[in-house]
N, C-alpha and C positions, 0 to 999 in steps of 0.2 A: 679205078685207081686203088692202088694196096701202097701201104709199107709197111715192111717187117723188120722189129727190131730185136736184136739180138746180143743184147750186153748181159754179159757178167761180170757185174759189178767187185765183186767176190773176188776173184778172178783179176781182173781189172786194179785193186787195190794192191793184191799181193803183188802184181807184175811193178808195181810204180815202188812199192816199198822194198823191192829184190834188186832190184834196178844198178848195176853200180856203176853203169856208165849212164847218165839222160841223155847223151846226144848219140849213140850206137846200139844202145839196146830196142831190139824190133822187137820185142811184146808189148815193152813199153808206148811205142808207136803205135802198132798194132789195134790197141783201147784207145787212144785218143783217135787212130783214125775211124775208126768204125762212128765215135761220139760226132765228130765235124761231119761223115757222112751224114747220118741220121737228121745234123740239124742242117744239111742241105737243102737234104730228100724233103723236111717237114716245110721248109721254105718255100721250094718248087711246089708243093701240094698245095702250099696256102695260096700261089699264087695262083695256082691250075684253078682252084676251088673260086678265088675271087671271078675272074674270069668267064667261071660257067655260071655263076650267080650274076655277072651282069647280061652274059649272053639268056639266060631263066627271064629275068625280070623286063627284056624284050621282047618276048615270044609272049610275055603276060601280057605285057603294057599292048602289042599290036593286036592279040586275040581278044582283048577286054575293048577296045578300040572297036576291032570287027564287030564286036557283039554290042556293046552300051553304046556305042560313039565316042568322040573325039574327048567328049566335056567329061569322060568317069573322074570320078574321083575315088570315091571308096567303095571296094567288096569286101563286106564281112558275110562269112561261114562262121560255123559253131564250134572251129578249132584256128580260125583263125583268120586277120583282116589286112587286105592290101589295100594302103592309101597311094594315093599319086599327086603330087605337089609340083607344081612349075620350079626351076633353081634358074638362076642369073636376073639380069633385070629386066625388067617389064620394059622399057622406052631403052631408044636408044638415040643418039643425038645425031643428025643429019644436018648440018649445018650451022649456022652462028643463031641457036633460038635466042628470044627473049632471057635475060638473067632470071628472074622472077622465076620462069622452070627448071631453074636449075641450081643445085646444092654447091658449095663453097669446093667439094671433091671432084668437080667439074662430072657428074652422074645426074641426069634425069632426076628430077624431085615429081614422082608419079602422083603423089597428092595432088601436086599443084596441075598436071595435066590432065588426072582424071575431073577436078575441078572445072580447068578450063571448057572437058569434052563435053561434060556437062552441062556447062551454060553455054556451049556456042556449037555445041553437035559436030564436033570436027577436030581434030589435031593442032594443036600449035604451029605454026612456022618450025622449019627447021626442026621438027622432031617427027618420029616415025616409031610403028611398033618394031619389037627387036622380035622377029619371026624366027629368030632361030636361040630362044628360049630353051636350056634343058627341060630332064623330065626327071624326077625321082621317085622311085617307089620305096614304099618300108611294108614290108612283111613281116607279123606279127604272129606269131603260132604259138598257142599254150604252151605250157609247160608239161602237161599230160602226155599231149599227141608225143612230144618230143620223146617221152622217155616209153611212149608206146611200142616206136618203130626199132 
């Protein structure tokens, strides 16, 4: 991925301030369209960029998987550390449970279940794990390495 930008600004000022028509004058155009270009192209990148950053953070999360297992949580290297954190929630509600497991938001109160699993080695009524749990990772890189490369 490249963008190349190419304003003259210089350039660009004198055309607006020469100007004596704004709705007919095409240099005037001219600089502003290159400017709405430019912050397309940067748009399109951020999103290209986001994109390959979550397609990265998959290829980590399943190669750290193949290698540590399922349970990794964090590698740290000596420029830099990927943690991996569960995201949504832990329980998810399968029927009318008991009130007692469950928060005023009508959401699983995981306290009270991991409670329950505890003294009674088994799941509440009506509740079930939520197996389809995301996954977040956060990468961490010096500030060194960055201005290394």
């Amino acid at each position: 991925m490249k963008i190349e930008i190419d304003i003259d600004l210089d350039q660009l000022k004198a055309d607006i301030e020469s100007a004596t028509k704004i709705d007919s004058d095409e240099r005037f155009f001219e600089g502003i369209t290159i400017i709405e270009r430019v912050k397309k192209d940067i748009k399109d990148l951020s999103d290209d960029i986001y994109s390959i950053e979550q397609d990265v953070k998959g290829l980590i999360n399943a190669k750290a998987k193949a290698i540590y297992g399922g349970d990794w949580q964090v590698i740290k290297g000596e420029t830099f550390k990927i943690t991996r954190s569960k995201t949504g929630d832990l329980y998810l509600i399968n029927g009318e449970p008991h009130k007692k497991f469950l928060k005023v938001k009508t959401s699983v109160d995981s306290k009270a279940v991991d409670e329950y699993i505890e003294k009674y080695d088994a799941l509440p009524r009506d509740i079930e794990i939520n197996d389809k749990r995301g996954e977040s990772l956060r990468i961490t890189i010096k500030l060194a390495r960055l201005l290394s490369t």
